[in-house]
NUKEVEX-277274 format. One record per atom (N, C-alpha, C): x, z, y. Coordinates in steps of 0.001 Angstrom, whole numbers, plus 500000, padded with zeros to 6 digits. Example, Ala and Ser with C-alpha at 12.3 -4.5 7.8 and 13.67 -1.06 7.14 Angstrom:
2
513190507800494310 512300507800495500 513200507800496700 512850507080497750 513670507140498940 512900507870500030 
This chain:
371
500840500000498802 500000500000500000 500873500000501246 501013499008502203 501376498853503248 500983500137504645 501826500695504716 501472501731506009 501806501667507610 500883501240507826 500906500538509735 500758501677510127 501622501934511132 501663503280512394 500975502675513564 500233502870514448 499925502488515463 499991504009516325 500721503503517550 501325504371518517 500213504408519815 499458505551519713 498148505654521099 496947505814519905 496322507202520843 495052507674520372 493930507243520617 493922505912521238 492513505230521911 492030504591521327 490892504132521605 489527503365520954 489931502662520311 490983501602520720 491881500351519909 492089500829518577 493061501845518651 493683502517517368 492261503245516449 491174503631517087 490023504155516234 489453502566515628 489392501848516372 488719500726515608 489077499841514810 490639500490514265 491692499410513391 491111500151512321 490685501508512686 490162502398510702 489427501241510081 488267501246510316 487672500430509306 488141499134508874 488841498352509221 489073497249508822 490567497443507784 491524498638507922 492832499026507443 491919499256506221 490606500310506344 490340500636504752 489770499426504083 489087498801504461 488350497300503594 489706496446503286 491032496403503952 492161495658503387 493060495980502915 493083498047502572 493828498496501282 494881498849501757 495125498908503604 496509498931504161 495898500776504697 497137501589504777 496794503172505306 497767502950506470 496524503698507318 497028503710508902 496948505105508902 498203504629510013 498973506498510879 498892506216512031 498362507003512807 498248507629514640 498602508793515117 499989507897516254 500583508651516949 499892508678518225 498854510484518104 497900510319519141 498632511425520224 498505510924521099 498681511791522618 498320513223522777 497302513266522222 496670514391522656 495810514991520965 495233516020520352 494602516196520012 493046516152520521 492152515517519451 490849515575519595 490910513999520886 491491512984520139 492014511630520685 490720510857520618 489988509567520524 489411508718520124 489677508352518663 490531508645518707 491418508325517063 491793509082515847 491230510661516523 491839511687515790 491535511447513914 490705510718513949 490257510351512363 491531510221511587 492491509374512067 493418508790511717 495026509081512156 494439510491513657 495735510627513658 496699511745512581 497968511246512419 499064511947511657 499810512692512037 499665512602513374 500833513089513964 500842513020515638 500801514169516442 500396514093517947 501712515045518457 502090513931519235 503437514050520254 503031512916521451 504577512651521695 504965512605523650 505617511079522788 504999509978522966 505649508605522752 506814508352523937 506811508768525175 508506509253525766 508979509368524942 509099510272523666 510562510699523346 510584510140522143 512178509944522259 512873509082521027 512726509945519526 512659511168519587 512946511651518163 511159511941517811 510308511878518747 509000512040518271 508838510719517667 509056509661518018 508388508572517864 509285508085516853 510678508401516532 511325507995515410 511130508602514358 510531510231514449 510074510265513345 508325509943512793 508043509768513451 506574508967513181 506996507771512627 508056506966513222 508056505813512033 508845505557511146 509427506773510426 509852507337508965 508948507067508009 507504507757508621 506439507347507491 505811506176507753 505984505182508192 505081503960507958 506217502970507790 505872501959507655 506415500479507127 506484499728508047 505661499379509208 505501498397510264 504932499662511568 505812499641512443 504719499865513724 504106499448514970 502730499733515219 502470498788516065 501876499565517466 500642499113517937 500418499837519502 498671499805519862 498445501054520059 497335501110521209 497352500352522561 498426500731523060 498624500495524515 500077499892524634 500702499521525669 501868498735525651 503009499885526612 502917500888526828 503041502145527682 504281502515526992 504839502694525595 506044503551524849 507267502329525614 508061503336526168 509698502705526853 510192501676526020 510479500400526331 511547499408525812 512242500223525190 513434501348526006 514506501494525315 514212502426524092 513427502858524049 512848503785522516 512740502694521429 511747502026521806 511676500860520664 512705499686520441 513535499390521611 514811499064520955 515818499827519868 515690500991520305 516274501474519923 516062502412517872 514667501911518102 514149501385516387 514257500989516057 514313499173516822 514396498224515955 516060497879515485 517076498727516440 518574498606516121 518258499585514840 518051500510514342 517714501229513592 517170500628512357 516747499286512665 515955498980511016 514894498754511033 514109499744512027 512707500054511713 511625498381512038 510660498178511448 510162496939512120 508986497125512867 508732496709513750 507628496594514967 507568495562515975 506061495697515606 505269494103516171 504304494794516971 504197494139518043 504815493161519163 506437493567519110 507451493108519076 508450493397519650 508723494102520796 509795494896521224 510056494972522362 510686493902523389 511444492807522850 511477491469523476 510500490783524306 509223491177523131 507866490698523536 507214491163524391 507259492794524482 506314493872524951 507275494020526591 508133493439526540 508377493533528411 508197492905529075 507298491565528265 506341491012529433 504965491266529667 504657492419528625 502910492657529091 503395494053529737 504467494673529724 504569496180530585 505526495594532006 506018494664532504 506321494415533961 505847492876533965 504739492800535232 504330491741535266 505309490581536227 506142491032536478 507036490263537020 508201489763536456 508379490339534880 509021489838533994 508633488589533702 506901488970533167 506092487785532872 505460486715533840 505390487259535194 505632485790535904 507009485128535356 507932485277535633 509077484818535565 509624484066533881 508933484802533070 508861484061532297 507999483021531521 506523483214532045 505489482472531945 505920481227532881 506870481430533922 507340479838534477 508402479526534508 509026480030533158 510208479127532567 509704478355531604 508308478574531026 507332478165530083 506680476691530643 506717476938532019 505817475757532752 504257475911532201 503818477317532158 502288477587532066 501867477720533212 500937477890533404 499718477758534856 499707479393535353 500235479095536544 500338480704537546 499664480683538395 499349481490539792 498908481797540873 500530481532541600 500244480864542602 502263480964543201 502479482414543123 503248483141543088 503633484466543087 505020484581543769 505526485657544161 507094486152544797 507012487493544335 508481487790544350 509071489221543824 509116489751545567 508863490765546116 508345491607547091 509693492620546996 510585492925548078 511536493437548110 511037494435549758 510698493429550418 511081494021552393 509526493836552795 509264494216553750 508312494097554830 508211492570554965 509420491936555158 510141491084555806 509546490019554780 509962489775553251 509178489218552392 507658489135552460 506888490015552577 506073490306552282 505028489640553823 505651489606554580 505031489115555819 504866487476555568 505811487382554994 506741485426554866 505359485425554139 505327485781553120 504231485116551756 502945485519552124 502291486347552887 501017486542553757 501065485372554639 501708485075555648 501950483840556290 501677482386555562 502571482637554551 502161481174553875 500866480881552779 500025482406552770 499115481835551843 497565482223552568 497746481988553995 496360481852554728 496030483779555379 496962484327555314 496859485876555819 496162487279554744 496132486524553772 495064487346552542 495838486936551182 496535488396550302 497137488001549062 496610488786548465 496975489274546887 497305489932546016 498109490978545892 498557491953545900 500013492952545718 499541493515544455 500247493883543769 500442494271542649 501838495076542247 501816496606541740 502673497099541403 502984496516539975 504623496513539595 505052495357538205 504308496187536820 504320497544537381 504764498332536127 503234499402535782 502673499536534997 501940500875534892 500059500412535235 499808498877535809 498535498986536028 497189498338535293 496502498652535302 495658498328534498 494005498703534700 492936497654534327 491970498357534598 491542497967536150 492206497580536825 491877497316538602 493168498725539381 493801499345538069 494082500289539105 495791499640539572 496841499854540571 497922499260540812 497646497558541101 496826496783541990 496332496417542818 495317496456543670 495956495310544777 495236495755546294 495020494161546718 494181494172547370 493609492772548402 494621493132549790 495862492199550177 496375492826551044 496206492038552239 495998491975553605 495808491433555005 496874491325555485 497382492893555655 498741492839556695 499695493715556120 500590494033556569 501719494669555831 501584496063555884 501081496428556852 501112498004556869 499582498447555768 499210497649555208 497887498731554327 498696498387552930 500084498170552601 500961497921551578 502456499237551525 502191499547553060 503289500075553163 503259501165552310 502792502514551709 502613503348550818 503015502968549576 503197501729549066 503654501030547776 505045500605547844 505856500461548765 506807500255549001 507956501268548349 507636502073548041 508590503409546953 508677502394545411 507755501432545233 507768500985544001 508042499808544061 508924499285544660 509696497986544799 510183497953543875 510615496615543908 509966495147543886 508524494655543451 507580494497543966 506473494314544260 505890493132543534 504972492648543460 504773491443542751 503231490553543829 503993489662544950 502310488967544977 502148487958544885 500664487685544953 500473486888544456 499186485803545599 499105484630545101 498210484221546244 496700484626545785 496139484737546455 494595485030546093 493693483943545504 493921483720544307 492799482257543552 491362482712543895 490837481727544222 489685480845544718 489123480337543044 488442481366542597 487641481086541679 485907481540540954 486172480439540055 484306480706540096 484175482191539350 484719482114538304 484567483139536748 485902484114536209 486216485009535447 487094485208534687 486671484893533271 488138484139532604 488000483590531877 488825484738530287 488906484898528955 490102485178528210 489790484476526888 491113484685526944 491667483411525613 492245484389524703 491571485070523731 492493485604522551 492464484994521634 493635485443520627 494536484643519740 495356485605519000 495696485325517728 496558486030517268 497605485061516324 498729486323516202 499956485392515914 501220486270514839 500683485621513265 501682486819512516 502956486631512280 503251487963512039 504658487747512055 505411486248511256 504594485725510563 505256484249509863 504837483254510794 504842483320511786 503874482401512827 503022481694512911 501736482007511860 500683481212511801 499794481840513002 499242480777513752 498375481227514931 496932480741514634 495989481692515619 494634481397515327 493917482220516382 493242481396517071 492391481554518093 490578481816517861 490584482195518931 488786483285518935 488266482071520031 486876482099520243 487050480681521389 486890481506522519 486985481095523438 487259481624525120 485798481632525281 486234483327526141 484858484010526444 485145484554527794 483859484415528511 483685484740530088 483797486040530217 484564486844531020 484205488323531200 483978488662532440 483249489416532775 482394489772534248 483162491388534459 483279491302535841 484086493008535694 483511493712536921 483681494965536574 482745495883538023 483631496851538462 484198496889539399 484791497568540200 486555497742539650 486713496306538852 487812495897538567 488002496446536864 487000496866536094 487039497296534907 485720495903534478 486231495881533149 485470494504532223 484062495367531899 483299494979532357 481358495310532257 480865494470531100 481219493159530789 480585492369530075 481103491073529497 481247490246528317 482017489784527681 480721488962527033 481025487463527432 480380486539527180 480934485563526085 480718485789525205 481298484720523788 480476483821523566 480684482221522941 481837481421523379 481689481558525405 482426481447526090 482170481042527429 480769479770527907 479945480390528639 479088479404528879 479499477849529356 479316477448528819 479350476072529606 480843475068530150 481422476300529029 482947475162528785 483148473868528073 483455472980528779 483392471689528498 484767471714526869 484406470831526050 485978470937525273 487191470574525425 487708470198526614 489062469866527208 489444471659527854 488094472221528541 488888473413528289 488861474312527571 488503474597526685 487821475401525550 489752475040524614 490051474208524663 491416473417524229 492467473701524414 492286472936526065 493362473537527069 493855475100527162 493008476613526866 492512477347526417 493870477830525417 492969477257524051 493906477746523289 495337477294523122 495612475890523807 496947475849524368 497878476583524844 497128477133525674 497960477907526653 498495478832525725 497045479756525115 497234481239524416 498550480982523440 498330479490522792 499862479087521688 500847478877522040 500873478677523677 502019478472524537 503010479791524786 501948480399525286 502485482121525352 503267483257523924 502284483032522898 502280483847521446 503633482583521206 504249481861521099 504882481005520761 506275481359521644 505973481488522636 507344481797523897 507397482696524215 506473483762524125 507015485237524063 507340485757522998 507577484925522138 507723485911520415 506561486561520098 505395486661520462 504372487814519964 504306487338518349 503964489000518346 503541489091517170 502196489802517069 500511490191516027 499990490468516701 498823489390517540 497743490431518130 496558489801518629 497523489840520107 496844488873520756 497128488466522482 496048487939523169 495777488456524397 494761488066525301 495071487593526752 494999486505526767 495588485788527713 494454485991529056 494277486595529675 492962486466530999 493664485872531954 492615484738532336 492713483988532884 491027483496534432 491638483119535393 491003482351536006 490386480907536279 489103480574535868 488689479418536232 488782479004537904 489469478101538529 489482477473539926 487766477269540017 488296477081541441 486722476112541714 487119475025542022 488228474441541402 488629472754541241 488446472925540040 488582473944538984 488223473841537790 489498474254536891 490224474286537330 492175474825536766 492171475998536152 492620476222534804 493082477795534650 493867477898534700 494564479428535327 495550479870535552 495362481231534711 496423481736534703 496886483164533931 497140484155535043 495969485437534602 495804486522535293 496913487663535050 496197487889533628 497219489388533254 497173488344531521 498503489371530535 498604489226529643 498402490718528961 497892490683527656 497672492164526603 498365491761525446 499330492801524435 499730492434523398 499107493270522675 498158493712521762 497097494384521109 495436493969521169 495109494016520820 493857494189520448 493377494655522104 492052493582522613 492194493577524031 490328493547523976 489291494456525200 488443494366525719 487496493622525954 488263492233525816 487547490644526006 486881490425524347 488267491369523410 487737490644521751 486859491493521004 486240492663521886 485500493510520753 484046493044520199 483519491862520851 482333490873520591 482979490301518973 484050490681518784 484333489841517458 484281490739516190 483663492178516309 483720493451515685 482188492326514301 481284492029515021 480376491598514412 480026490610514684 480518489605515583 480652488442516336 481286487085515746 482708487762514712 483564486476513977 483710487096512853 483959485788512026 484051486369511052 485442487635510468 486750487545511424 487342488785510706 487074488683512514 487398489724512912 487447491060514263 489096490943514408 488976491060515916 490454491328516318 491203492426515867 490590493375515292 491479494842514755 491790494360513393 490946493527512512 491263492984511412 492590492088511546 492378490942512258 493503490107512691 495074490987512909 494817491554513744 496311492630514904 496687492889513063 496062493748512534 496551494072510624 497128493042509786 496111492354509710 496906491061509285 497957490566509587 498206490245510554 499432489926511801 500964490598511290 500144491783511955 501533492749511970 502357493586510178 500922493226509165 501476493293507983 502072491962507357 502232490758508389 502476489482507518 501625489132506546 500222489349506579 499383488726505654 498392487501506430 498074486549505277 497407485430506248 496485485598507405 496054485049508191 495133485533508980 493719484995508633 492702485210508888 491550485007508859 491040483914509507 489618483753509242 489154482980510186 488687483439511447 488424482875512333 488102483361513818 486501482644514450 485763481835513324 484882480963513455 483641482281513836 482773481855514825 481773483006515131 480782483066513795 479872484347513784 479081484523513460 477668484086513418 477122483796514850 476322483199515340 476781482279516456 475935481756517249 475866481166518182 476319481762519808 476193482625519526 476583483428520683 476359485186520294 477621485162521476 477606487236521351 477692487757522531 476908488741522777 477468489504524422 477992490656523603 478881491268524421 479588493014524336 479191493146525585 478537494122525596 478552495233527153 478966497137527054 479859496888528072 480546498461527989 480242499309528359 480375500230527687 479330501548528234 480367502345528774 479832502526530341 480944503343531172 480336504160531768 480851504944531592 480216506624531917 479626506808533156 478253507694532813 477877507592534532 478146508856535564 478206509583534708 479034510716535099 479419511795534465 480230513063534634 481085513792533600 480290514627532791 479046514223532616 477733515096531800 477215514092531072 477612512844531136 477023511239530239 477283511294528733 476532511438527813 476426511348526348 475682510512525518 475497509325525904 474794508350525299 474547508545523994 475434509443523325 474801509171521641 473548509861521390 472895510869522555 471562511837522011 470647510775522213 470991509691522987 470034508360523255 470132507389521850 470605507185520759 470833506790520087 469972506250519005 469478507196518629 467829506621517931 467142505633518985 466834506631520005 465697505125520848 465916503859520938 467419503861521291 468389502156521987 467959501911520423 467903502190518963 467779501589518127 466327501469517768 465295501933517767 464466501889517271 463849500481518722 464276500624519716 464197499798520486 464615498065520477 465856498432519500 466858497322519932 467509497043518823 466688496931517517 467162496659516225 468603495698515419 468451494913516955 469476493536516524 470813494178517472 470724494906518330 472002495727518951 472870496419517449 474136496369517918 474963497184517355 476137498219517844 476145499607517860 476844500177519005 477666500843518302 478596500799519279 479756501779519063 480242502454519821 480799504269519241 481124505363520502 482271505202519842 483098505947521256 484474506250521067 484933507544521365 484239507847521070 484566509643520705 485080510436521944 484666509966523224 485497510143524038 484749511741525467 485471512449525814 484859513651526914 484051512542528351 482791512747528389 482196511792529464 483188512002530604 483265511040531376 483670510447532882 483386509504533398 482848509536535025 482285508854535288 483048507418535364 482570506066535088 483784504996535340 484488504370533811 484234505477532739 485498505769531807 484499504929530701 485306504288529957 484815503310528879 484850504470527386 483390504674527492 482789505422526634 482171504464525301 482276503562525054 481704502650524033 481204501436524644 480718500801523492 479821499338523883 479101498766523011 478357497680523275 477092497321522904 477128496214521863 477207495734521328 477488494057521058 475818493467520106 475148492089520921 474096491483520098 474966490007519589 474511489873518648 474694488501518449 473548487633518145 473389486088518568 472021485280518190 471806484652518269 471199483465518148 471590481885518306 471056481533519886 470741482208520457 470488482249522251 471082482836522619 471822482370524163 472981483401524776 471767484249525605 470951483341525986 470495484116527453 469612485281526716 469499485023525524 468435486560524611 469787487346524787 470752487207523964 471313488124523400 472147488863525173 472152488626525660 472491489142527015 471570489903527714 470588489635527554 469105490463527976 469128491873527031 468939491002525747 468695492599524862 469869493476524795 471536492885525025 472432493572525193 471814494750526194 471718494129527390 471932494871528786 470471495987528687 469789495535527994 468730496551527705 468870497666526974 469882497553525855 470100498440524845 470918499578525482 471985498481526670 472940499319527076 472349500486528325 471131499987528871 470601500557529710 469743502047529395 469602501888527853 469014502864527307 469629503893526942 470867503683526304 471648504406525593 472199504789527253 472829504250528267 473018505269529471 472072505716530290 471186505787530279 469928506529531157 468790506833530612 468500506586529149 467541507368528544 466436506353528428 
């Protein structure tokens, strides 16, 4: 029996259980905290900072892999000089933890960017406001996620407070209709295989809703699409599921937003949506076993996320009703202390109508948070 470590106590790492037990592989979690999202499965709870916690966590497993992309390069280099094997790489994993790595290397690739500059001075930072109409992007390289570590910037002084975390990353502000993501996965023998590109809608810079296949993508981009995603998993070394988010233009162009190396927000419509699920895939992947198919289930799937409405929010005592209500819904908690904002679970319908299964999503989800 193959033993995958996955490093982070979050929802990700809770939702690899079921699919590790249906494929005979035993998973270990290195959870943060006790009483994690994950605690089902965790083995072992320490400080992924430190080198001797995390080296001995992967004594007992065979392959290790990741919740989150957060554990230091030099720790996990310093495994893999050691022997130990882990997918995503750290080669890999320092372009989804500094995004200015991955500009820089996403256009040695000649993939589709936003123009971007590395942000050093005032002085920079004025130049590239100047040249992209008085309104950019800023973005800290390291640590953000979620909407948090960017800003809509005007002028230089509502940036200045970020300036301790130089070199900076901006970017021009795309002019677009939708957000777009492209996941894909890619095993360690390099067979690749793509999910089809799905629309995601976001509220207050966190993903609200996840539209599978994307409405109304023509097949040049639905294509173009998974190009890219094979462009990236191919030139970054990934190993592992990848989620490429991306922007549709309103000339119609995609470009590349952010990159994820794990099991990503956009793919949890594929839990009951495709035929294997992205937590199935990331296993597959990272144990070197074939990958699955990625062909949907139905015709269409919404996921909608259930985000806390405030630090007293418990959607599961709502749980019978959203079902006795909403028979064709399927939900999932993540075990998590309510907060307001905080991705407490989600919804997923699937059905051969998008515009049903988006209705009864948002209904189910409306129940299970407000009764």
């Amino acid at each position: 029996m193959v033993k995958i470590g996955v490093i982070g106590g979050g929802q990700l790492a809770r939702m690899m259980v079921p699919p590790a037990v249906a494929l005979g592989l035993e998973l270990k979690v290195l959870a943060e905290t006790e009483g994690s999202s994950a605690a089902i499965a965790a083995t072992q709870v320490g400080d992924y900072n430190k080198l001797d916690v995390v080296r001995e966590f992967a004594k007992t497993v065979d392959v290790i892999t990741f919740d989150h992309e957060h554990v230091p390069l030099v720790i996990l280099e310093t495994l893999v000089a050691e022997g130990f094997a882990v997918h995503p790489s750290p080669n890999a994993l320092r372009f989804a933890q500094n995004k200015l790595e991955m500009r820089r290397r996403l256009g040695a690739l000649n993939l589709p960017m936003p123009d971007w500059a590395e942000i050093n001075t005032r002085e920079e930072l004025q130049e590239f406001l100047d040249a992209h109409g008085g309104e950019i992007i800023l973005k800290t390289p390291i640590g953000g996620y979620d909407g948090k570590g960017v800003r809509v910037i005007r002028n230089v002084a509502e940036a200045e407070d970020w300036f301790v975390f130089a070199p900076l990353l901006a970017e021009e502000k795309v002019s677009f209709t939708r957000e777009l993501a492209q996941l894909s996965a890619r095993s360690s023998t390099g067979e690749h295989r793509a999910w089809p590109l799905v629309q995601t809608v976001q509220l207050d810079g966190v993903c609200a809703e996840v539209l599978a296949p994307a409405p109304d993508a023509n097949d040049a981009t639905l294509a173009y699409a998974v190009e890219i995603a094979r462009g990236v998993a191919e030139g970054l070394d990934v190993t592992g599921v990848l989620a490429v988010e991306m922007f549709e233009t309103t000339d119609g162009r995609l470009v590349i937003n952010e990159l994820a190396m794990r099991p990503h927000n956009s793919g949890h419509f594929s839990i009951e949506g495709s035929v294997t699920s992205q937590f199935e895939q990331h296993l597959r992947a990272v144990a070197g076993l074939p990958l699955g198919s990625t062909d949907m289930t139905g015709e269409s799937a919404v996921m909608i996320n259930l985000l806390g409405v405030d630090d007293s929010n418990d959607f599961v005592v709502h749980y019978a009703h959203a079902m006795q209500l909403h028979p064709h819904a399927k939900f999932h908690t993540y075990g998590k202390a309510a907060r307001k904002g905080r991705k407490m679970g989600h919804v997923t319908v699937v059905a051969s109508e998008a515009g049903w299964a988006l209705a009864e999503a948002r209904a189910a989800a409306a129940v299970l948070l407000h009764g």
